[in-house]
N, C-alpha and C positions, 0 to 999 in steps of 0.2 A: 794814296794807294799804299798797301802794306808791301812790306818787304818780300812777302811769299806769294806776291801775288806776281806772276810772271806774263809780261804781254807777247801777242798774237805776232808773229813773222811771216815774213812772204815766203821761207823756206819750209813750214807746215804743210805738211799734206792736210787739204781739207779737212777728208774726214777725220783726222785727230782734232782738228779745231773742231770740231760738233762734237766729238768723246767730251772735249771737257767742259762744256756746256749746251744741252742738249736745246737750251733757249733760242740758238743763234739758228735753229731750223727757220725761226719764221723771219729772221733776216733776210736767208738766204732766197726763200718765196718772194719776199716785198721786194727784193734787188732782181730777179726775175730767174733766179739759177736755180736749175734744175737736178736732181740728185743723178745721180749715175757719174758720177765724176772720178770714180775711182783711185788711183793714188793719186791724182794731181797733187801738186803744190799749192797753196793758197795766189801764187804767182802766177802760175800755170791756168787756172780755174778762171781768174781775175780778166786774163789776158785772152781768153777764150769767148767771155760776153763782153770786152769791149769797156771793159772797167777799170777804172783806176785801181790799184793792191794800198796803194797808200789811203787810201777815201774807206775802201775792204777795212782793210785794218783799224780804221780810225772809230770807223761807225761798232765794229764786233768787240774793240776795246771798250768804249763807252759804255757796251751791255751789260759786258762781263765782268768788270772789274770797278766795284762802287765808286773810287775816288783817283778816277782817271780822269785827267785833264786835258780834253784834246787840244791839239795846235794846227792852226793854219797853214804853216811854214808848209809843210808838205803837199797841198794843194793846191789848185792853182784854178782859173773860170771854166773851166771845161770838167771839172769836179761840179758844178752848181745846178748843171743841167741833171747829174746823177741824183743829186741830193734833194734836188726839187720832185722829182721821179718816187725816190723812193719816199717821200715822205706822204705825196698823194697816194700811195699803195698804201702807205701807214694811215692813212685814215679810210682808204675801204678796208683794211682788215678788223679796223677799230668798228667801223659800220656793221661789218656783214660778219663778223666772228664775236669780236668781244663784248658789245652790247647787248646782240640780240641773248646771247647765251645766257648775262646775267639779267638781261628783262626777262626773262622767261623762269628762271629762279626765282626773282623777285613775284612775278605773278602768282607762282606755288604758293611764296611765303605768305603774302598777306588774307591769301584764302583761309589762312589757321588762326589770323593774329582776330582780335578785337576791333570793332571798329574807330576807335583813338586812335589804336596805332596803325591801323590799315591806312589812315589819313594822314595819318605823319608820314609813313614811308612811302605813300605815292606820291605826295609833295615834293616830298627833299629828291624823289628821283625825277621826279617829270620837272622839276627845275633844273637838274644838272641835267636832262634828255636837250632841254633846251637851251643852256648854256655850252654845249658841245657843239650844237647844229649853228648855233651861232659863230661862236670861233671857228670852225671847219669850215663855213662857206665864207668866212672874211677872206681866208688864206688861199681858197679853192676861185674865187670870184674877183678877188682885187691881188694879192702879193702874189701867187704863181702867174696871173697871165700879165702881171706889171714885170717878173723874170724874163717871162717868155719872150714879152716886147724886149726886152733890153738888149738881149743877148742874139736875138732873130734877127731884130731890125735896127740894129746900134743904141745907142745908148737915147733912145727917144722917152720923156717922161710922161707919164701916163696925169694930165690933169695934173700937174704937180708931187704926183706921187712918190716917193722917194720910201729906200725899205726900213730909215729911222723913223717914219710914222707907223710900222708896223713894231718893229725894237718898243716904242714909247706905248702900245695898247695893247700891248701883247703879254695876256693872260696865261697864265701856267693850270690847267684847266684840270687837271690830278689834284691840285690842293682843294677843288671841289669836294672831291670825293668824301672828304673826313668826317664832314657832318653824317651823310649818309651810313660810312664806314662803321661811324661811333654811336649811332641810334642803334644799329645791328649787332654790333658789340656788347653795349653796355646797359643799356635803356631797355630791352625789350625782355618782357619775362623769363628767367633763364630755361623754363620747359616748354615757350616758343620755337619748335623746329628748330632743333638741336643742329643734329646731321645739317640739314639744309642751311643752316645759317652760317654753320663754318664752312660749306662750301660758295655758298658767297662771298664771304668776308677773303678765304684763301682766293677765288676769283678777280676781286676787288682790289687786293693787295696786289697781284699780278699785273690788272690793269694802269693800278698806281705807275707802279716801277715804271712799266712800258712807258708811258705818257711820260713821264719826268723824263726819260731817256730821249723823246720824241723832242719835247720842248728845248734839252740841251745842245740837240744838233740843230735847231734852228738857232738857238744864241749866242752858240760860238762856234758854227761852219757856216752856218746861211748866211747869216746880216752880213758877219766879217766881208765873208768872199765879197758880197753884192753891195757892200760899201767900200771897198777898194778898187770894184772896179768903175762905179758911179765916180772916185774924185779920181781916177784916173783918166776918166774921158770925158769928163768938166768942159 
């Protein structure tokens, strides 16, 4: 993290936290808070949905600031249940916002391209369409309701299941993207849908970000919590 980069406090009035990054709007929808908060404190706002400010903070730092490094110390298992929440929010917004927007981009595009490259770019998308729905329903179908058990009905394991079998297969699903990215980039004739292509590619970049940001709070807030508290009730 640079030196001018200054992190998020619980003494912040919200809305200056969203002045200086206007990103953390879709945080604040996936964590379930609602606008109208008016001067609250980041404290004050936190403590009104039933949220940790420390878990607030940790998730809007990660966004916002490229080389933050979150730590555990500040949280504790009643953070897992938040962070499991928001992170299934984080894959409907990924569903029902960010894919559909740029498949529907993508459909524009290849109406203009050639049919080589109409084949190459449906390919490389309709394999990361299903490389997604893959990882999404791992996490959505086995690691969230193997949480849920844990935490609901004590520490019972599901079939052997434990959350270092998810740590050990657990795909960063943004590094996908680059094939795709770089076909649109650099490969496709430069007076192929000009306009349209940089708004994909800027769409795409955005999505990146997101998903790397998605993937970092599961591997160093999720597993941490829900392996200390597996050898704690051993």
């Amino acid at each position: 993290m640079s030196h001018n980069e200054v992190l998020y406090s619980r003494r912040m009035k919200t809305a200056d936290l969203i002045a200086t990054d206007s990103g953390l709007l879709s945080i604040l929808q996936r964590l379930g808070i609602k606008l109208g908060f008016g001067d609250e404190t980041v404290a004050d706002t936190c403590h009104r949905y039933g949220l940790s400010t420390e878990l607030f903070l940790v998730i809007c730092n990660i966004f916002s600031h490229r080389n933050y490094e979150p730590k555990i110390e500040s949280l504790d298992e009643n953070d897992i249940k938040h962070i499991t929440n928001y992170l299934r929010s984080s894959h409907k917004y990924y569903k029902e916002v960010c894919f559909p927007a740029i498949h529907e981009s993508i459909h524009r595009l290849v109406k203009e391209l050639d049919n080589v490259s109409r084949r190459l770019i449906d390919k490389f998308y309709d394999d990361y369409d299903n490389e997604v729905n893959i990882h999404f329903s791992y996490e959505e179908n086995v690691v969230f309701p193997y949480i849920d058990t844990l935490f609901g009905k004590g520490c019972k394991q599901n079939n052997g299941f434990r959350i270092a079998k998810f740590e050990e297969n657990h795909s960063n699903i943004e590094e996908k993207l680059n094939d795709l990215k770089n076909i649109i980039m650099k490969y496709l004739p430069e007076d192929s849908a000009p306009t349209l292509r940089f708004q994909i590619l800027n769409d795409i970049y955005a999505l990146e970000n997101d998903l790397c940001k998605h993937s970092l709070i599961e591997d160093k807030l999720l597993i941490p919590l829900v392996e200390n508290f597996e050898n704690r009730n051993e």
